[in-house]
C-alpha positions as CSV (number, residue, x, y, z in Angstrom):
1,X,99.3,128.2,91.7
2,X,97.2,128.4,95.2
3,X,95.7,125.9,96.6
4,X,92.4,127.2,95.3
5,X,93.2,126.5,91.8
6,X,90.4,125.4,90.0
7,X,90.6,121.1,88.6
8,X,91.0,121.3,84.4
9,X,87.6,120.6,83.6
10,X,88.9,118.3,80.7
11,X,90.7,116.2,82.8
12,X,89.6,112.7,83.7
13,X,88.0,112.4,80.1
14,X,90.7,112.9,77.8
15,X,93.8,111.4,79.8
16,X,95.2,114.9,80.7
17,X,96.1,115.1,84.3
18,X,96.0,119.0,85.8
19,X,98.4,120.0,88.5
20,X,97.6,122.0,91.5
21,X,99.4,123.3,94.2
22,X,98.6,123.3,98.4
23,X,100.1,124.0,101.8
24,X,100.3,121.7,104.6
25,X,101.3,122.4,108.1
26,X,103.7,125.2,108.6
27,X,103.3,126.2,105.0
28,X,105.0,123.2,103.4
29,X,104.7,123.3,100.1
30,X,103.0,119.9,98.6
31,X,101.4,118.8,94.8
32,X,98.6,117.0,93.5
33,X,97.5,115.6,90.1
34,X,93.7,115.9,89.7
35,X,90.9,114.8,87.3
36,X,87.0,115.6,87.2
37,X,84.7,118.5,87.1
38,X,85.9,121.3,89.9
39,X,82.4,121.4,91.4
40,X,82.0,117.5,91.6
41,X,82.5,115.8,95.1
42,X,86.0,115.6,95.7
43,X,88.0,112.7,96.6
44,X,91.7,113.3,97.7
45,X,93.7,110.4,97.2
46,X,96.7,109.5,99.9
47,X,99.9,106.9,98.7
48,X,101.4,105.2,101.1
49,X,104.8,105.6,102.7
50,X,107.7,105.6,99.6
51,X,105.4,106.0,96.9
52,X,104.1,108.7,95.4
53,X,101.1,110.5,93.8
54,X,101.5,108.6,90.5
55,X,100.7,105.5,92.3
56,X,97.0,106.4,91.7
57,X,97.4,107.5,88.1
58,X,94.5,105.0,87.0
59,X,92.6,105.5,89.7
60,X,92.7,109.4,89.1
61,X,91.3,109.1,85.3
62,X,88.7,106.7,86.5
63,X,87.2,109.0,89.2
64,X,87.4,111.9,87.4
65,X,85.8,110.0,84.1
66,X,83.1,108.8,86.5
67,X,82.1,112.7,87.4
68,X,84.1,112.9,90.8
69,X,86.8,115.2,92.0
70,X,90.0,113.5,92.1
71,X,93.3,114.4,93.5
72,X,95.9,112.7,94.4
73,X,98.2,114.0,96.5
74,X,102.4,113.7,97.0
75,X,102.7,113.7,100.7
76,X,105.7,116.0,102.1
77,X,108.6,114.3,101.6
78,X,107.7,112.4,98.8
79,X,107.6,112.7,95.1
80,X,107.3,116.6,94.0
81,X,105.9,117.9,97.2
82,X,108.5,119.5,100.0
83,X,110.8,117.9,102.5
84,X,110.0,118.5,106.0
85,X,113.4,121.1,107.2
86,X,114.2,119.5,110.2
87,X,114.0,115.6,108.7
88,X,110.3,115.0,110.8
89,X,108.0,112.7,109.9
90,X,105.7,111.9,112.5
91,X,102.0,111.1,111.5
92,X,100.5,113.7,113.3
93,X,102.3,116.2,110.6
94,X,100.9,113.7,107.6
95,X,97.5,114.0,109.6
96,X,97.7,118.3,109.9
97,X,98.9,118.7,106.4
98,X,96.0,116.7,105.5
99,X,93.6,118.8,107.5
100,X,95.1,122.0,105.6
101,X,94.1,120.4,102.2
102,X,91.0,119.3,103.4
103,X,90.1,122.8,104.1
104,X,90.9,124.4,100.6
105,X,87.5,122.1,99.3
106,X,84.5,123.5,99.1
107,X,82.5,120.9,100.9
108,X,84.6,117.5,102.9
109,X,86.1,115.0,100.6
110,X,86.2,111.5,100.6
111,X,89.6,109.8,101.6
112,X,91.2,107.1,100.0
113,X,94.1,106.6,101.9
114,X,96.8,103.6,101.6
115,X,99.1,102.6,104.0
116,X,100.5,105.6,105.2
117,X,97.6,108.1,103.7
118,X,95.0,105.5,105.3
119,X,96.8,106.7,108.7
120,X,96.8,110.2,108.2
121,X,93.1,109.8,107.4
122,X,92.6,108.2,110.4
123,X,94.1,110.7,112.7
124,X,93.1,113.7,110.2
125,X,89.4,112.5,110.6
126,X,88.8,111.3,113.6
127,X,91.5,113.0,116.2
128,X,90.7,116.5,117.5
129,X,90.9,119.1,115.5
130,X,88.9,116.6,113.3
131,X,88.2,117.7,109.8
132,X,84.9,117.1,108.0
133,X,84.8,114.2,105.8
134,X,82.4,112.3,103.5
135,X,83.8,109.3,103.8
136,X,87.2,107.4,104.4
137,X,88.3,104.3,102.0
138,X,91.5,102.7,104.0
139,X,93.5,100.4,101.6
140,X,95.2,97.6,103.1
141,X,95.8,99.6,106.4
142,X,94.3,99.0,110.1
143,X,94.8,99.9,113.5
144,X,97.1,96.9,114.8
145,X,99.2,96.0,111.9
146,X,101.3,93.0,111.1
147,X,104.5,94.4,112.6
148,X,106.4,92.1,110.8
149,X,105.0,93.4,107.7
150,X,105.6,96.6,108.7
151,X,109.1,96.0,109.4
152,X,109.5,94.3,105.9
153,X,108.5,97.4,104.0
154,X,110.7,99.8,106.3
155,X,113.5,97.4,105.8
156,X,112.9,97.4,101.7
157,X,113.3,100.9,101.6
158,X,116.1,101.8,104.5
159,X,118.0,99.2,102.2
160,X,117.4,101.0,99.1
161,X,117.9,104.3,100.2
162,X,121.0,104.5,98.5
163,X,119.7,104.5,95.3
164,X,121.1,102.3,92.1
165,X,123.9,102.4,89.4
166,X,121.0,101.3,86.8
167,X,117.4,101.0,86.2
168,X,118.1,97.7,85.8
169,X,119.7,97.3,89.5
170,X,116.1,98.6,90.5
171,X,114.4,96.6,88.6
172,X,116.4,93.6,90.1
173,X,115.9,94.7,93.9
174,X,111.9,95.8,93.2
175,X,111.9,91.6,91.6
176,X,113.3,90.4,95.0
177,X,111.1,92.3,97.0
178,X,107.7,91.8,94.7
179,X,108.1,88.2,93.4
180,X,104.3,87.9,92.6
181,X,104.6,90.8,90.2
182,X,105.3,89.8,86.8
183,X,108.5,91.4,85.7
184,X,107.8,94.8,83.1
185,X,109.2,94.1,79.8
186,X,110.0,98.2,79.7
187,X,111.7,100.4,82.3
188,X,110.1,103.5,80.8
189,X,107.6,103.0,84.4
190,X,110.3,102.7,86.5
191,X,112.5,106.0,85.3
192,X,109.3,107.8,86.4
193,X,109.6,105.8,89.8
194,X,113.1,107.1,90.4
195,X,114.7,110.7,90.1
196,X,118.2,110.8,88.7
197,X,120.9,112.1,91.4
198,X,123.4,114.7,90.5
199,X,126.1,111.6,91.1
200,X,124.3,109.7,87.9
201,X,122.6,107.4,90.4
202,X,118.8,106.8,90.3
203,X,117.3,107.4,93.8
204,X,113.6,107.2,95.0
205,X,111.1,110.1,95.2
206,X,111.1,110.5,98.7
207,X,113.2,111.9,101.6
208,X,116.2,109.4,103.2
209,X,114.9,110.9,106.5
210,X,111.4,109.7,106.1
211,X,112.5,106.1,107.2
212,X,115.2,107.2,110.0
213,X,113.8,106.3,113.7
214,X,111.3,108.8,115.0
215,X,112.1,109.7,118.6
216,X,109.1,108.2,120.7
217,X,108.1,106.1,118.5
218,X,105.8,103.4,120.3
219,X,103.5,101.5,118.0
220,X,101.3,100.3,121.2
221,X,100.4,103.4,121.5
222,X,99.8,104.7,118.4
223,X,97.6,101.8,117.1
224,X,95.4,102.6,120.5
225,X,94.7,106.1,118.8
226,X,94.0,104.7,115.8
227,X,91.3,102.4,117.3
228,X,90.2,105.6,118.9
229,X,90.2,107.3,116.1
230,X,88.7,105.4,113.4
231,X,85.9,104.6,116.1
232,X,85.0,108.4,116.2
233,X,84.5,108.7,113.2
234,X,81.0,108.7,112.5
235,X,81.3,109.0,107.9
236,X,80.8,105.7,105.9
237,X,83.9,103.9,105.8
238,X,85.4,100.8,103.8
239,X,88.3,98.5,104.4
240,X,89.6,97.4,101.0
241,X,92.7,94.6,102.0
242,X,94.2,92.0,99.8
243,X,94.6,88.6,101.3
244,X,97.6,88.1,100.7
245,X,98.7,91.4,102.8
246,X,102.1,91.6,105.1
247,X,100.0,94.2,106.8
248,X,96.4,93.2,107.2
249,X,96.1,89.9,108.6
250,X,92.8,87.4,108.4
251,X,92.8,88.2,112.0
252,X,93.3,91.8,111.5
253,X,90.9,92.3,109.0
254,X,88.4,90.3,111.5
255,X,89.7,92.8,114.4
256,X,88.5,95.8,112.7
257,X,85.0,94.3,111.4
258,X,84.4,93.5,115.3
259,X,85.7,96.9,116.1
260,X,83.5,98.7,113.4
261,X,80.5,96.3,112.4
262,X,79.0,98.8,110.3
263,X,82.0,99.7,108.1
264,X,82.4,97.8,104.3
265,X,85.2,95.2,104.0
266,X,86.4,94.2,100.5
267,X,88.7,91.8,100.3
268,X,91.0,91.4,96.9
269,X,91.8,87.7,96.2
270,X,95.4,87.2,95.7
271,X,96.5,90.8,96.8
272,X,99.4,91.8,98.8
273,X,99.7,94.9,100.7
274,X,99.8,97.2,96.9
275,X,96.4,96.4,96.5
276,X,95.9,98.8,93.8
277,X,99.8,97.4,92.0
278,X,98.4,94.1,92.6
279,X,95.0,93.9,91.0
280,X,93.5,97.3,90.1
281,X,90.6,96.8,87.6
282,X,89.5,94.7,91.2
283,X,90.3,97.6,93.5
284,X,88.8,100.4,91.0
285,X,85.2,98.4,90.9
286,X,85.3,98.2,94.5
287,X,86.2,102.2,95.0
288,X,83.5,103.0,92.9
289,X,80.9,100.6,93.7
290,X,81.2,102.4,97.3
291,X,81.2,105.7,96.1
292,X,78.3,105.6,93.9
293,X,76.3,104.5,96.8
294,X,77.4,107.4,99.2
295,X,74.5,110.2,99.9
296,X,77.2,113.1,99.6
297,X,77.7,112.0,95.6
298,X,77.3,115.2,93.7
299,X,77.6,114.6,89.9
């Protein structure tokens, strides 16, 4: 496949999913699961860190049921998509492979990014070389973060890493970690979670290197460019944020409505940061409420 290959035109309405291929920076090789008619606006679909394109699997079916474009992407280094060769992970290579796929449209998407993908939107968008973009959704991600929250997610999955004897064991240590998520009486979700290791162990779909320390690392200055950055860009935006997020505060959902007046906030009652996990049928009406309202909407 190329990263021109045309979205199954079935998709979206009948439950199939179709896969298509892209490049990122350098040529990285990186894979999507779309949904929609292929001449429909697109809307390109971003997981956050340690997830993976499946996250959005509902959110994909909707989109592309409701006449939109949808693809949802694996980042590199997670799920299906490529591991970067020298173990980087900076967000200014999430931000140019996202600029790559951007390209490969035929007009400029909308972005729904989370967490991590509502950074490389950020940057993508609204750093020089900025790409075109109809609009940006950013779920439960802002420019100056919780750190603690931040720290609590990193730590979650530095001390998982290892992977698990049993589904079970990962079903245990995701209980701990989630304990406002009702427990899921089948595992059959999970084993598509996790990738089963040559050593019979059941490891996450993501690179061990993604969470190592990045050399430079200064989260001062980086949220500064994300202010800067989410301040130039000049598309309709929305802030979707649960409120009970580790990563967008009360007061840093009120820091970004001062910083951007103009931009949609949406708050999910009872959310944490996996707003879509946490309440989806909330964060779906929402997304689409938004999208239907944008000029660019091509049916």
């Amino acid at each position: 496949m190329t990263s021109n290959d045309p979205v199954d035109e079935g998709a979206g309405t009948d439950g199939k999913l179709a896969v298509r291929a892209f490049r990122g920076a350098g040529g990285i090789a990186l894979v999507a699961d779309a949904a929609g008619p292929a001449g429909a606006q697109p809307v390109l679909l971003l997981h956050g860190g340690g997830q993976t394109r499946g996250s959005w699997g509902a959110a994909v079916r909707a989109l592309g049921a409701a006449g939109y474009q949808a693809v949802a992407l694996d980042q590199r280094g997670h799920g299906e998509s490529a591991w970067s060769d020298d173990g980087g992970y900076t967000l200014d290579r999430f931000a140019d492979d996202l600029r790559r796929v951007m390209a490969s449209f035929d007009r400029p998407p909308i972005l729904v990014g989370a967490s991590l993908g509502g950074l490389a939107a950020l940057l993508a968008a609204g750093e020089a070389p900025a790409a075109g973009v109809a609009a940006v959704v950013l779920v439960d991600i802002v420019p100056w973060m919780e750190r603690a929250g931040g720290e609590q997610v990193v730590g979650f999955m530095r001390g998982t890493g290892g992977g698990f004897a049993t589904l079970e064991a990962a079903a245990e240590a995701i209980a701990g970690y989630l304990p406002h998520r009702p427990r899921p009486a089948s595992l059959d979700g999970l084993s598509r979670s996790l990738r089963r290791g040559d050593d019979g162990r059941w490891y996450w779909h993501w690179d061990p290197a993604f969470v190592r320390p990045q050399d430079g690392w200064d989260m001062d200055a980086i949220n500064g460019r994300l202010s800067a950055a989410a301040q130039a860009i000049r598309a309709p935006l929305m802030l979707v944020h649960g409120t009970a997020s580790e990563i967008v505060s009360p007061a840093g959902a009120a820091r970004f409505r001062a910083m951007l007046p103009d931009a949609e906030i949406v708050p999910i009652a009872g959310a944490h940061h996996m707003v879509a996990g946490d309440d989806n049928d909330a964060f779906l009406g929402a997304l689409l409420a938004f999208l239907d309202c944008l000029p660019e909407r091509t049916a």
